[in-house]
C-alpha positions as a Markdown table, in Angstrom:
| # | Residue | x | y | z |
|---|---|---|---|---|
| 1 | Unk | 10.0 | 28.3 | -11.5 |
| 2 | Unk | 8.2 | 30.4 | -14.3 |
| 3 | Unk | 5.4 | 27.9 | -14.1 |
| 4 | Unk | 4.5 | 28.9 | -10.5 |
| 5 | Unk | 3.1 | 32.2 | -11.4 |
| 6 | Unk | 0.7 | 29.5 | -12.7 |
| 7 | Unk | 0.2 | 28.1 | -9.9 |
| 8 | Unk | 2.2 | 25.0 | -11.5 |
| 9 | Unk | 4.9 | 22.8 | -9.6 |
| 10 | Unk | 7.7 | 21.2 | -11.4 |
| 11 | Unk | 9.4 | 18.9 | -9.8 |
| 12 | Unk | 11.5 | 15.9 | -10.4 |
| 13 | Unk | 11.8 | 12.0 | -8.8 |
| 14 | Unk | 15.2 | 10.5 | -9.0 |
| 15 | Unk | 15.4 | 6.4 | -8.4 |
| 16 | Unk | 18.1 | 4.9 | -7.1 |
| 17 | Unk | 18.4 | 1.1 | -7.3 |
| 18 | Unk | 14.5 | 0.0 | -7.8 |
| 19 | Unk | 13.7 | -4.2 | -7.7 |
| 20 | Unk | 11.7 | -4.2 | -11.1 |
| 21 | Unk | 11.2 | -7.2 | -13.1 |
| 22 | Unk | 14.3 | -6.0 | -15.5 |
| 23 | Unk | 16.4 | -3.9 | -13.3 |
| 24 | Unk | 16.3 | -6.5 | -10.2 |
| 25 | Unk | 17.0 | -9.4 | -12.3 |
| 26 | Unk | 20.0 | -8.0 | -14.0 |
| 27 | Unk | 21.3 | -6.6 | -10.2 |
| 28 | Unk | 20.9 | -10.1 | -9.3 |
| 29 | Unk | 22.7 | -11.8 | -12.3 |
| 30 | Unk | 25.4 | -9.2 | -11.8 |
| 31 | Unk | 25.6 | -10.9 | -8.4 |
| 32 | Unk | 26.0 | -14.2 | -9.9 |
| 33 | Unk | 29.1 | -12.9 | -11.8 |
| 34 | Unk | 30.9 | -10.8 | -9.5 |
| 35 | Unk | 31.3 | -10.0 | -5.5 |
| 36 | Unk | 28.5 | -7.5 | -5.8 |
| 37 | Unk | 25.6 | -7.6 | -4.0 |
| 38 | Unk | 22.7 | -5.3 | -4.8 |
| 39 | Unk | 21.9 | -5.1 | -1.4 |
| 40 | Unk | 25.0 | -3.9 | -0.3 |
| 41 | Unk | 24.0 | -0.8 | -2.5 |
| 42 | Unk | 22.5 | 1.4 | 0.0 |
| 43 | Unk | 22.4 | 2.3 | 4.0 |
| 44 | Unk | 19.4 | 0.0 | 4.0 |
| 45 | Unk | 20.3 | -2.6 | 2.9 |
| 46 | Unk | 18.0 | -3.6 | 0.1 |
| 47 | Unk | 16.8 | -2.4 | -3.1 |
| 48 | Unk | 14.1 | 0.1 | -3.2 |
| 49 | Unk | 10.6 | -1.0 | -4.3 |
| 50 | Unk | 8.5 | 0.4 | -7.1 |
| 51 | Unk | 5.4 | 1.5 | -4.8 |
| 52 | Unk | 8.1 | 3.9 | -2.6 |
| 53 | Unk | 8.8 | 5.4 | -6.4 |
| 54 | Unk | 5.0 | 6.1 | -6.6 |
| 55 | Unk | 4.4 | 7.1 | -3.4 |
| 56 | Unk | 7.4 | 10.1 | -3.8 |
| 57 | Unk | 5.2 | 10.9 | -7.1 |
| 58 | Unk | 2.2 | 11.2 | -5.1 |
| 59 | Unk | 3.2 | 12.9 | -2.3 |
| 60 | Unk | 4.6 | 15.3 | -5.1 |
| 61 | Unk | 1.1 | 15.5 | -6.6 |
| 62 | Unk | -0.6 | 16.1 | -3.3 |
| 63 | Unk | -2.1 | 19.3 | -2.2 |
| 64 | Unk | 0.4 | 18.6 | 0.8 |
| 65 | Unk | 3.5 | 19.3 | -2.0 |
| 66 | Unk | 2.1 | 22.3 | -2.8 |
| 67 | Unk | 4.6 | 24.5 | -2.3 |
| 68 | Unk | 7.0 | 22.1 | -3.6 |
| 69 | Unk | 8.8 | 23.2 | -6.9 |
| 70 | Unk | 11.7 | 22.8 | -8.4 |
| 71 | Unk | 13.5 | 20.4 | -6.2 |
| 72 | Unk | 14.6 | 16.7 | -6.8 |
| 73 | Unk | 13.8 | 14.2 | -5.1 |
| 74 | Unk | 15.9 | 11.3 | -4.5 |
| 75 | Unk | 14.4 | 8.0 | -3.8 |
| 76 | Unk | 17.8 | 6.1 | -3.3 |
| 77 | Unk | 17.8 | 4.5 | 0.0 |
| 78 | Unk | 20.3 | 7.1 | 1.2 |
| 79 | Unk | 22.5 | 6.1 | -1.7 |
């Protein structure tokens, strides 16, 4: 919160369980070997997508963040 004297905004995204090309294939091989099933890991139902990441990161760069700072913000599905 120092920066904002500034006029700079810190904040922070936090994924939860995102379907990239290395963290989706190793959810779904996990699957393989035990009774888990990555999209039993949130209230929706799925794995999160890599554009809903960016799109929490540009809403966070946006003018309409602007007075936005110092929070987290968790992209988890609900998780």
């Amino acid at each position: 919160l120092e920066l904002a004297e500034h006029n700079i905004n810190v904040n922070c995204v936090a994924p939860g369980p995102i379907d990239t090309e290395i963290a989706g294939a190793k959810l779904r091989k996990l699957n393989d070997t035990v009774d888990f099933s990555p999209n039993r890991m949130t209230p929706f139902g799925r794995l999160g997508q890599p554009g809903e990441v960016a799109d929490a990161v540009l809403f966070l760069a946006s003018d309409e963040a602007s007075y936005i700072s110092g929070h987290t913000l968790a992209v988890t599905g609900g998780r």
